[in-house]
C-alpha positions as CSV (number, residue, x, y, z in Angstrom):
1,X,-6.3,-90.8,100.5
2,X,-4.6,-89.1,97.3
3,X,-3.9,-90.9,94.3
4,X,-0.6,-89.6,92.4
5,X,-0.5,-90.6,88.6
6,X,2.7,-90.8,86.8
7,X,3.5,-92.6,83.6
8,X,7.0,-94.4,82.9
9,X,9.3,-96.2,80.1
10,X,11.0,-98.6,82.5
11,X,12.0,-99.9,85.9
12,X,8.8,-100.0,87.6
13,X,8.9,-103.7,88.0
14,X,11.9,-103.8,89.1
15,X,11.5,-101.3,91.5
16,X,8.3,-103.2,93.1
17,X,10.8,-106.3,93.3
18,X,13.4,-105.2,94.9
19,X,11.9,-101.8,96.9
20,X,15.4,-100.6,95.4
21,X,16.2,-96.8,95.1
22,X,19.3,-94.8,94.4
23,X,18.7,-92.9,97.5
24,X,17.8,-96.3,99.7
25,X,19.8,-98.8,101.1
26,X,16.9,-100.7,102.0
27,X,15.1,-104.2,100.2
28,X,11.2,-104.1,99.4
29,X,11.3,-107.0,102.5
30,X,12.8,-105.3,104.7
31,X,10.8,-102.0,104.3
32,X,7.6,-103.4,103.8
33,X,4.8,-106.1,103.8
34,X,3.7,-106.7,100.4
35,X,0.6,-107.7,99.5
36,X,-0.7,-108.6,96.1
37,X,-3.6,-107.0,95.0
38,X,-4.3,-107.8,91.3
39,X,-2.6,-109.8,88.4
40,X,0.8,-111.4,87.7
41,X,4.0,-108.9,88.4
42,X,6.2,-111.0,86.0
43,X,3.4,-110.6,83.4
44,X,4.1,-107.3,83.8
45,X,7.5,-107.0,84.3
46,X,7.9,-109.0,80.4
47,X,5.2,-106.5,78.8
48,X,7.3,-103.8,80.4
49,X,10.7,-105.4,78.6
50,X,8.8,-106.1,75.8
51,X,7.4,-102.4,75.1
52,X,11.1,-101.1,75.5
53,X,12.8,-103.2,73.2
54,X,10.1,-103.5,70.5
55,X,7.7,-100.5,70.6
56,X,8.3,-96.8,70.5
57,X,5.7,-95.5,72.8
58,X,6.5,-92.4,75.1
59,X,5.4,-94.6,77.7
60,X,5.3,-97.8,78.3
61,X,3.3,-97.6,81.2
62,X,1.2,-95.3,83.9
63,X,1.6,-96.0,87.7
64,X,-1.2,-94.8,90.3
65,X,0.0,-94.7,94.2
66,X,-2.8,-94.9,96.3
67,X,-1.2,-93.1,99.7
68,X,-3.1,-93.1,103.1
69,X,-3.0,-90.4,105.6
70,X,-2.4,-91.1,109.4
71,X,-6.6,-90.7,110.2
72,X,-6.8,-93.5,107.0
73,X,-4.4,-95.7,108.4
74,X,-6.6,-95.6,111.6
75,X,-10.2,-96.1,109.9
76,X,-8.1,-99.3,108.3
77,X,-6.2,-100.2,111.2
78,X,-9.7,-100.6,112.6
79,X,-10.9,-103.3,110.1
80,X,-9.9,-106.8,112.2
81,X,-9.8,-109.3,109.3
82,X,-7.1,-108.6,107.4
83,X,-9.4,-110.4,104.6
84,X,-12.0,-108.0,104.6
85,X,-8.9,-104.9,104.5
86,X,-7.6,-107.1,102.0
87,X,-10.8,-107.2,99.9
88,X,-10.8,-103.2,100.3
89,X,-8.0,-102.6,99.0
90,X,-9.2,-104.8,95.9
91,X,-12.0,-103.1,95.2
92,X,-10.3,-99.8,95.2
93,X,-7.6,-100.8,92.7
94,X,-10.2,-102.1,90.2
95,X,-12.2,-98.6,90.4
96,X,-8.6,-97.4,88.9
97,X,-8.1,-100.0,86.8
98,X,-11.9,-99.4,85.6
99,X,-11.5,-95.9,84.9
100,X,-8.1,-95.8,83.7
101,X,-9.0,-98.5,81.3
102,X,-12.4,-97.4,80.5
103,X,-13.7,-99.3,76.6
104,X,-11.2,-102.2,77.2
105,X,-12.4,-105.4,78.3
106,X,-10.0,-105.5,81.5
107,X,-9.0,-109.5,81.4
108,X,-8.5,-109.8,77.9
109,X,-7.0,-106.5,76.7
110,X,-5.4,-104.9,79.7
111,X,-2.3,-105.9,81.5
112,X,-2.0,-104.5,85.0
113,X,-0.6,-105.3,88.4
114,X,-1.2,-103.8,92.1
115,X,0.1,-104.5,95.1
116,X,0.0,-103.0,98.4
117,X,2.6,-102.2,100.9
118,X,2.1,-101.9,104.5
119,X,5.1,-100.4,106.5
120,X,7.3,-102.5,109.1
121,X,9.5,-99.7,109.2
122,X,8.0,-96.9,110.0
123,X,9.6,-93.8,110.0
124,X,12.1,-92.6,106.9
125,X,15.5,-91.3,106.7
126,X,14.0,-87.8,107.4
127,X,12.1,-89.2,110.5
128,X,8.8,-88.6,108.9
129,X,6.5,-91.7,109.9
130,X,5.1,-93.9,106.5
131,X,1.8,-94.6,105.3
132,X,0.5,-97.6,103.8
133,X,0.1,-97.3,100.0
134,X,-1.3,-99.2,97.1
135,X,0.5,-99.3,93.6
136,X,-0.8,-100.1,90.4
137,X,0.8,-100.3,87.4
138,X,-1.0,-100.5,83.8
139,X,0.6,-101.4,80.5
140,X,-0.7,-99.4,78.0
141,X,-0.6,-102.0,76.0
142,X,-3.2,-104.1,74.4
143,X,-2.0,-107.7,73.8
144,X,-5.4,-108.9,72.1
145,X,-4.5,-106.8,68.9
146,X,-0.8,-105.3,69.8
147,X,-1.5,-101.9,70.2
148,X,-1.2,-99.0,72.5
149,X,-3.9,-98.7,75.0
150,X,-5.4,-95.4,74.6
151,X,-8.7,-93.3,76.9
152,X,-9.3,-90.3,77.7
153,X,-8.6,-91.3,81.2
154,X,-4.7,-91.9,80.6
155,X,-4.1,-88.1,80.2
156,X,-7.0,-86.1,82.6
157,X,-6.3,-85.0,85.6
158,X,-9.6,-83.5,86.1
159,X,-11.2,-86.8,86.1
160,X,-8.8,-88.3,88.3
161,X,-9.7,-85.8,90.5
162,X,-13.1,-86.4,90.6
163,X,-12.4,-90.1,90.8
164,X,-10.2,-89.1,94.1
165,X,-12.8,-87.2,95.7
166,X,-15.8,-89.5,95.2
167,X,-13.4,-92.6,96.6
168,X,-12.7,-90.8,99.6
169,X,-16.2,-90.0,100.1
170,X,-17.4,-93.6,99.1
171,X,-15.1,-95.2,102.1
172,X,-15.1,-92.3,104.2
173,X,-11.1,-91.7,103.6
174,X,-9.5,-88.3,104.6
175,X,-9.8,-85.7,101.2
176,X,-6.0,-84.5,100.2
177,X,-6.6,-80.9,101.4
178,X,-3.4,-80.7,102.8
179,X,-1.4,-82.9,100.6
180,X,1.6,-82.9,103.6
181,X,-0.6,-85.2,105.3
182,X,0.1,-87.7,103.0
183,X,3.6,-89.0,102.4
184,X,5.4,-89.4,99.2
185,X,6.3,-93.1,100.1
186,X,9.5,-92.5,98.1
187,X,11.2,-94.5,100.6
């Protein structure tokens, strides 16, 4: 598993809508089965309008891809109940959400949603076959007191590293040696 961290003013709720991209033809239905992991999406989708029109942070928001390798896809291919896969995937967004938003009290000052998407098509325009993937998006915004969310977390890659590599040795997932394993899901 590798988790990619990028951070955002706009159009991330949108883009988990509608699966819409410049270079894609294709709807979020008809690419994928989605799966939602944590929180409300519309929630989010407002706080995202919200922080464009009425704050001036440089971002509004950070968004973590969880991406699976082929040999991942197996070990949770293998799990029967898609309850228990389900419940997985749960637990592994809220040791983001956790860490990202470490010193917050998560359901009262944090506003985040996750989803995951499981492919029903399978292979990309460039023939290259796609992963399942989680996504989780956090507002770094604190509605308890209207102000930016701020850790250390937000901005260290070191630590997401070692977040990474302790995850994938937790639940026995594939470590991103060769990141070409793992597919950019861009499409």
């Amino acid at each position: 598993m590798i988790a990619r961290t990028t951070r955002g003013q706009n159009g991330l709720a949108d883009y988990l809508l509608t699966g819409k991209r410049s270079d894609s033809k294709l709807t979020r239905e008809q690419k994928d089965r989605v799966i939602p992991l944590y929180g409300n999406l519309e929630v989010f989708k407002a706080t995202e309008k919200y922080l464009t029109n009425y704050k001036n942070y440089k971002d509004n928001y950070i968004h973590i891809t969880l991406s699976f390798s082929q040999k991942d896809m197996e070990k949770l291919n293998e799990i029967e109940d898609e309850q228990k896969r389900d419940e997985l995937f749960k637990e592994l967004v809220l040791l983001y959400l956790k860490h990202h938003t470490s010193g917050y009290a998560l359901e009262q000052e944090v506003i985040a949603y996750a989803e995951a998407h499981l492919p029903k098509i399978q292979r990309n325009k460039k023939n290259k076959q796609r992963m399942g993937h989680l996504h989780i998006a956090i507002a770094k915004y604190n509605p308890l007191d209207d102000t930016q969310l701020k850790t250390t977390f937000f901005n260290n890659s070191f630590m997401d590293d070692v977040l990474q590599s302790y995850v994938c040795k937790k639940y026995g997932f594939e470590i991103p040696r060769d990141v070409d394993k793992f597919p950019d899901n861009k499409d």
